[in-house]
N, C-alpha and C positions, 0 to 999 in steps of 0.2 A: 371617404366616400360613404354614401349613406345608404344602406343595404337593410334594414328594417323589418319591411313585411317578410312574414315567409312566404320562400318561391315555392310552398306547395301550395298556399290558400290566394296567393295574390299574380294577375297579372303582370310578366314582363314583356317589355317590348323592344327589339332591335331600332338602335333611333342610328347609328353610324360608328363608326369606329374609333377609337383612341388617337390614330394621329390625324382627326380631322380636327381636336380642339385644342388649343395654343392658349396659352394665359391672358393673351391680351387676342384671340380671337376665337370667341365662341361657335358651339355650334347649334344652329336653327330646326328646328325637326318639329314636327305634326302627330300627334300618337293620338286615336279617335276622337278627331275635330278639338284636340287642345293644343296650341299654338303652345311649345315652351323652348328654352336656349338650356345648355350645358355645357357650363363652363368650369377650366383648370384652375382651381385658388392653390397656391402651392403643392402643384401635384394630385391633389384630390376633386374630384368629379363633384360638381351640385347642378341640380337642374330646378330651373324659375320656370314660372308661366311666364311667355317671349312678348304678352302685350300688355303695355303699361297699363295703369287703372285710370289714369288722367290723362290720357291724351291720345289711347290706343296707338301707339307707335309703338313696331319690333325692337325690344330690346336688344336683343342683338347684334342690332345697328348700330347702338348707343357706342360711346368712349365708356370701355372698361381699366379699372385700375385695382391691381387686385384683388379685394374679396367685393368691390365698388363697379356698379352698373349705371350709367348715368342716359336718361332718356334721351333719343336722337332731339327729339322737338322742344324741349323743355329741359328744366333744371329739376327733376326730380330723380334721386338715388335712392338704390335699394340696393343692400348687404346682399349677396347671392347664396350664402351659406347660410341665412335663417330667412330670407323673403321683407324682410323689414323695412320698411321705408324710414330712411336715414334721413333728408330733408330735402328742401327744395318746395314745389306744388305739393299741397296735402290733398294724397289721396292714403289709398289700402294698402296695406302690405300686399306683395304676390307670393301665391301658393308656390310652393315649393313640391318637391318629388323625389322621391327616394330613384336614386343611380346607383349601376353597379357597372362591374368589370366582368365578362366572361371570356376570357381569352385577352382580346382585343379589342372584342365587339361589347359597346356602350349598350347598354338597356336601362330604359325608365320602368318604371311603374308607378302608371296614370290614375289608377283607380285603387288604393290602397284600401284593404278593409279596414 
């Protein structure tokens, strides 16, 4: 889980709780106007931006397969644990976002110094 910035200098934000995200079903959340998913790649939490760069469709929708996010509209994949686009349409990588654990309760941090 990728915990990064410090929680004294950097924004977190409550996106949903632990048992809302399954390995093969992400969770969709909004933290100030950034559309992103967070998903379980063996146990550990990563969170993408949720709109693809090619084709604007919620990733989240997509067929996930492990650490593989595959866009509902198209054939473009992206690694969810570095944002990389893997292949298919060439577009951008998607930003990525530091997630944590606090209890139970998932938090991003959208705006990272």
């Amino acid at each position: 889980m990728s915990t990064s910035p410090d929680s004294d200098s950097t924004a977190w934000t409550a996106v949903g709780t632990r048992d809302q995200v399954e390995p093969d079903s992400p969770l969709a959340a909004s933290v100030d106007g950034t559309a992103l998913g967070v998903y379980d790649v063996d146990g550990e939490l990563h969170a993408i931006e949720d709109i693809c760069p090619h084709a604007m469709a919620h990733l989240t929708q997509g067929f996930t397969d492990g650490c593989e996010v595959e866009c509902p509209l198209h054939n473009a994949v992206f690694d969810v644990t570095t944002g990389r686009h893997l292949r298919g349409e060439p577009c951008r990588d998607v930003k990525t976002f530091p997630v944590r654990l606090v209890g139970t309760r998932i938090e991003v941090c959208v705006n990272a110094a």
